[in-house]
N, C-alpha and C positions, 0 to 999 in steps of 0.2 A: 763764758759758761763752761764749766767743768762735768762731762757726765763720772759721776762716782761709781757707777754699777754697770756692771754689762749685762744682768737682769730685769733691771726699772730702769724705762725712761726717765720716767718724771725724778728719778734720785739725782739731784744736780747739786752743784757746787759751784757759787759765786763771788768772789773774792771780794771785787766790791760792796756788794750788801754783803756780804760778813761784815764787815769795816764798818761799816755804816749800821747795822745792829749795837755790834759792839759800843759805838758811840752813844747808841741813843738810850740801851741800858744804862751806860754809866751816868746819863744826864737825869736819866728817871731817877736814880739812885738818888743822885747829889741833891736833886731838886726837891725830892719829898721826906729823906731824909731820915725816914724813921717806917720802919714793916708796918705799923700800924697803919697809917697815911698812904703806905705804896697795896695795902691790902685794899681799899676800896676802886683804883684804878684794875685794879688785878681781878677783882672780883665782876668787875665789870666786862673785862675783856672776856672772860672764861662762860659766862652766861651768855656772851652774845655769839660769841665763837659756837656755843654749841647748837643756838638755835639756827644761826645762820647754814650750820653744817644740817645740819635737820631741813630746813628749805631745801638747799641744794640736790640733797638724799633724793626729795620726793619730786625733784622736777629731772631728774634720771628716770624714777621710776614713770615717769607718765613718757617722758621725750623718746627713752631709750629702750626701757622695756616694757612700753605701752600698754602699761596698766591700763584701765578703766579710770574714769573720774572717781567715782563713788568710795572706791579702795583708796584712791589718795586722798579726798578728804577727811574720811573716815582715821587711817594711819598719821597725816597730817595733824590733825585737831587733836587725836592724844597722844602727842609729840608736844605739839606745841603749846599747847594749854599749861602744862608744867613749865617747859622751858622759857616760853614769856612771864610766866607768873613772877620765875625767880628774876629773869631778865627786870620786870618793873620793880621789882622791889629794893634792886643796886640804883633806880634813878634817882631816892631819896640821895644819895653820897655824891649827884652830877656835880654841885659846887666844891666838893669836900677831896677832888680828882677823878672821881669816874668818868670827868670829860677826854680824859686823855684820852684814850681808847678810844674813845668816840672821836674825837678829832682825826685822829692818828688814819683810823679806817677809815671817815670821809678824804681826804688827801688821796691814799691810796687807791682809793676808789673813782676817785676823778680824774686821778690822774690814767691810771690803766684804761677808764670808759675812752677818756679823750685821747690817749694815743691809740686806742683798736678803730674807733669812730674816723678818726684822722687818717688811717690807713686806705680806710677805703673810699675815702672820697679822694685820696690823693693817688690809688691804685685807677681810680676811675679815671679820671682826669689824662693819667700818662697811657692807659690803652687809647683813647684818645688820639694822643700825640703820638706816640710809635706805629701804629696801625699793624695790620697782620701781617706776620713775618714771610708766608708764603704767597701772599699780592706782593709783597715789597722785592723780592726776589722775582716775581713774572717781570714788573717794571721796570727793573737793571737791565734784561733782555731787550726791552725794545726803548730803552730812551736813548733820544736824540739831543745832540751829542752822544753817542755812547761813552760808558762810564769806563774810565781809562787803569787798567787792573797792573798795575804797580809790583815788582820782584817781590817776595817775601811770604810770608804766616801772618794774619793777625787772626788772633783768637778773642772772639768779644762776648763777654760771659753776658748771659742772658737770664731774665726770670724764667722763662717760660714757651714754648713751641709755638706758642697761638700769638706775640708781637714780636716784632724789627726792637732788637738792641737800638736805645738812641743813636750810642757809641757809633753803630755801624750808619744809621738812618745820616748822623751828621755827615762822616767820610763822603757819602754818595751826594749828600743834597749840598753842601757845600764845599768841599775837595773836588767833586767828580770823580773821584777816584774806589778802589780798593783793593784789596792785594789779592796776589793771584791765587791765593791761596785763603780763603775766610772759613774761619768754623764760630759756629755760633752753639757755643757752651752753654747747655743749662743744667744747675747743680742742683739735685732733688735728694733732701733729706727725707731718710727712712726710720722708722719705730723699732731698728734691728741694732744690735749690735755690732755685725760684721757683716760687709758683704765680698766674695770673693773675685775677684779680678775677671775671672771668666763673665760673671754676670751684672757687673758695673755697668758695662756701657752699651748703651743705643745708639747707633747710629742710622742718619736719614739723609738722603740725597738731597731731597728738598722739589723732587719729582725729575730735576737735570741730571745729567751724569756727566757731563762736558760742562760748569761754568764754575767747579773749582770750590762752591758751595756747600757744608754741611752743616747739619746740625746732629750735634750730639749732645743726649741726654744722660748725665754722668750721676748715678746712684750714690749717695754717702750715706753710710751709716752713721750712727748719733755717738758713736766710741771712739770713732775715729776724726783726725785731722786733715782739713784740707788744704791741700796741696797740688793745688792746678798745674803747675810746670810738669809733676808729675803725672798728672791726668795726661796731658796733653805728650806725652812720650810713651804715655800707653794710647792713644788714639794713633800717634803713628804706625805703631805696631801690628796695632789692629787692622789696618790699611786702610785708608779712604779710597773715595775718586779719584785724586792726585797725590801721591806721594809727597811729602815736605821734610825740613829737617826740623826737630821743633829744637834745637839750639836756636834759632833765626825767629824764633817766632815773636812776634809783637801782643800783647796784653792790651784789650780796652774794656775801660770802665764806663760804667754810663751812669751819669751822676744829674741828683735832679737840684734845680735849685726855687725851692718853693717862695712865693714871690705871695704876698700878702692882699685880699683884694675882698671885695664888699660881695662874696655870692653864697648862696644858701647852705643849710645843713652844718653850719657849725659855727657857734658867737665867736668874734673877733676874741675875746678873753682866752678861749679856748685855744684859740688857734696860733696864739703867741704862747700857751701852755705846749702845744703840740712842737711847736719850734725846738723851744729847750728842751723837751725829749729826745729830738734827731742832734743834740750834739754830744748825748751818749752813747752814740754808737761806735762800734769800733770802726779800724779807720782798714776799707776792703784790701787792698795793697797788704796791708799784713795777715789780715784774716784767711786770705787765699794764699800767703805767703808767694805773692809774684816778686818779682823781680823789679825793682824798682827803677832801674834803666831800662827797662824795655816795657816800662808798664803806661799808658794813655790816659787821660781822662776826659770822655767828651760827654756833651749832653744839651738838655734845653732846659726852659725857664717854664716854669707852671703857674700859673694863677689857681690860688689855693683858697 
């Protein structure tokens, strides 16, 4: 994703769906053949389009600028009374191609519900499994065996302040190990265009100041590129609790692999829909532009 304006967020640019428009105009074109035949498609999308933008208007004004009921039904009904009237009167042309449109946006529509829906049963699930990042940090302190802290940086990017990086959880539950040096990265994108270097970073002890431990919460604004090596050379700078060199420093990813299973909140159909949504994402290693020799990938299995 491409932002095109340092004034609007929301003005983006995505090379893929370009491509992918591009294509599915020309197949509209080739398919129907003739303006005549591609106007009832057209005319269909353009009435639903408006009233659907008419819905949405009024459920701002009730969520966001908490109207009264009365005013949005009132505003609502001579809104929509028009715009569905014309909307039903394109349904005469559904066999003639006003189904496209209508197809097009059920697709779209199922697909977005079920990868947003998918998100968060599967955001559930991994707090779950990672557990909270500052218990998991007491319990390095006192487990037996102590956990044996290894020369080096590892920097293991994280969602979020409130759970344990898998990346790191595995190092300790299965290594015993981790380095002397851990910073647990979390990268928060902002609605700003730029943020300056003074005010990027947070940093947090994680309440010790002797076990080598940080968490830092790294600011990006939505113009800019990320580029964690250089985050992490400005954390030095900044000074932590221990000094390190970030040449040395080591990259973990925490990568889940969602494992298919019979439990609630979302049909198995869905959920093999939801699949093929995660193998378009990009792939983290380059999106954070790490280093690919010094970069890790650890994590666990979910039942999904």
């Amino acid at each position: 994703m491409i932002h095109t304006s340092e004034r609007e967020y929301g003005q983006v640019y995505v090379p893929m769906v370009n491509w992918l428009l591009m294509g599915a105009v020309l197949a509209l074109v080739l398919a129907f053949q003739s303006f005549a035949k591609l106007a009832f498609a057209f005319d269909m999308a353009v009435t639903g389009t408006i009233a659907i933008t008419t819905i949405l208007f009024f459920f701002v004004v009730r969520h966001r600028w908490l109207r009264p009921v009365w005013l949005l039904v009132l505003g609502a009904s001579l809104f929509l009374a028009l715009e569905l009237a014309f909307f039903g009167a394109n349904l005469t042309k559904f066999a003639h191609g006003a189904w496209v449109p209508l197809l097009i946006g059920l697709i779209l529509f199922t697909v977005m519900t079920t990868w947003f829906r998918g998100v968060q049963l599967v955001m559930a699930e991994r707090f779950q499994v990672e557990g909270p990042l500052q218990g998991f940090v007491d319990d390095i302190r006192t487990m037996d065996p102590p956990v044996i802290r290894t020369p080096g940086t590892g920097v293991f990017i994280s969602r979020a302040k409130e759970t344990a990086p898998l990346a790191m959880r595995a190092c300790v539950d299965h290594l015993h190990a981790l380095q002397q040096h851990a910073i647990v990265l979390s990268l928060e994108s902002l609605p700003t265009p730029r943020i300056s270097p003074a005010d990027r970073l947070e940093i947090d002890d994680l309440r010790y100041s002797d076990d080598g431990i940080t968490f830092v919460r790294a600011k990006h604004a939505y113009a800019e590129h990320y580029d964690v090596p250089a985050l992490v050379r400005q954390i030095a700078e900044a000074g932590i609790e221990s000094p390190f060199d970030p040449r040395d420093a080591s990259f973990y990813l925490s990568r889940v692999e969602l494992t298919p299973a019979d439990r609630p909140g979302m049909s198995r159909w869905r959920k093999r829909l939801f699949f093929v949504t995660g193998l378009i994402a990009a792939e983290p290693a380059d999106y954070f532009r790490l280093p690919r020799d010094r970069t890790i990938t650890l994590g666990a299995d979910i039942e999904f």
